[in-house]
Phi, psi and omega in degrees: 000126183275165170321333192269309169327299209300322179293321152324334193269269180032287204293315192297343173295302187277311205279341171296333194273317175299300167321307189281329166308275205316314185300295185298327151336285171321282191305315181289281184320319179303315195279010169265278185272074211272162179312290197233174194294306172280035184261277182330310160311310181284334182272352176266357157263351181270126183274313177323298160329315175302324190287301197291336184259330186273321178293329150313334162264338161283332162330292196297337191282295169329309201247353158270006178268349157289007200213330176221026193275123172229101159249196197288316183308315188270092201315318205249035197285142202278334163317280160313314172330298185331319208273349155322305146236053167246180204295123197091352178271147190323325203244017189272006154263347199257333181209103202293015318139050203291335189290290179337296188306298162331309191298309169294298199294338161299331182274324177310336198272330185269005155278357236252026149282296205282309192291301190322306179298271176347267213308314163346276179329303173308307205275347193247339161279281212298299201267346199209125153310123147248118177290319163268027159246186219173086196249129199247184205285356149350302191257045155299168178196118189289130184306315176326298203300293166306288206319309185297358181270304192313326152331280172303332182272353172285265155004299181288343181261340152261339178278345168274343190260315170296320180300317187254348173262322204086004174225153204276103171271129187247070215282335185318167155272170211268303215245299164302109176238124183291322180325300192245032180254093189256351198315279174329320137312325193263005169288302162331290182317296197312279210327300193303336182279276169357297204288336179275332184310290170296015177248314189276325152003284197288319218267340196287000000 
């Protein structure tokens, strides 16, 4: 396998952790904060939905703490990727770009609260019960705030992927479009019909 092979498998590696964080990222933030007031009104009475939307942000926080959590255990850590190509390193010919890199590796450091809280969460909640932990409101965690991590790793799979490949990483989601995702309308609409029904119902 040549260098260029190898840094390829590398990116396909992050870019696979990503799609699937950001889709499920994407699909949870809608079902917290759906399009109109009564989307909200039906999804704040469904415990499925409650259930189907928190497991779905724990997804993502589980495949963005793989990607910025940094041990030895973690193969696809953006760090380490980084760290790749700089001087004297496997990758310090393919993508030659030392500000870019810096530029990166500053917004990670200036994240390194938020990645602290994730990987917490993950390692002491999510993938393993901790019994002495308790995560109170400390580790709330504002969508906005993720979404900028999902930003950088995006941004590195593409500008590395144009630079050094020639090609357009096409990043989109597979599956989550907000534009064309009505399920949750029209399960509203329907509730909301029912709920009027049985009110005019009751009243007759």
């Amino acid at each position: 396998m040549t260098r260029k092979q190898q840094l390829d498998n590398e990116i396909s590696k992050i870019w696979n952790i990503y799609l699937i964080g950001k889709e499920c990222f994407d699909y949870a933030r809608y079902l917290f904060n759906p399009r109109t007031k009564l989307e909200k009104q039906y999804l704040d009475k469904q415990q499925d939905f409650d259930f189907i939307r928190f497991i779905l942000f724990r997804n993502s926080l589980i495949e963005l703490s793989k990607l910025f959590h940094f041990r030895d255990t973690d193969k696809c850590n953006v760090h380490k990727f980084l760290k790749k190509f700089k001087q004297n390193q496997i990758y310090e010919d393919l993508f030659q770009d030392e500000v870019k890199i810096s530029e990166w590796e500053d917004s990670i450091l200036k994240k390194n609260d938020l990645i602290k809280k994730i990987t917490t969460l993950r390692d002491r909640v999510y993938s393993h019960s901790d019994p002495n932990f308790s995560a109170n409101s400390d580790f709330d965690l504002a969508f906005e705030d993720v979404e900028k991590l999902f930003e950088i790793v995006k941004d590195i799979i593409t500008t590395i992927s144009e630079k050094t490949f020639d090609s357009l990483a096409d990043l989109a989601n597979i599956y989550f479009d907000k534009d064309r995702f009505n399920l949750v309308d029209i399960l509203s609409k329907e509730w909301e019909r029912k709920k009027n029904e049985t009110i005019k119902s009751a009243n007759i």
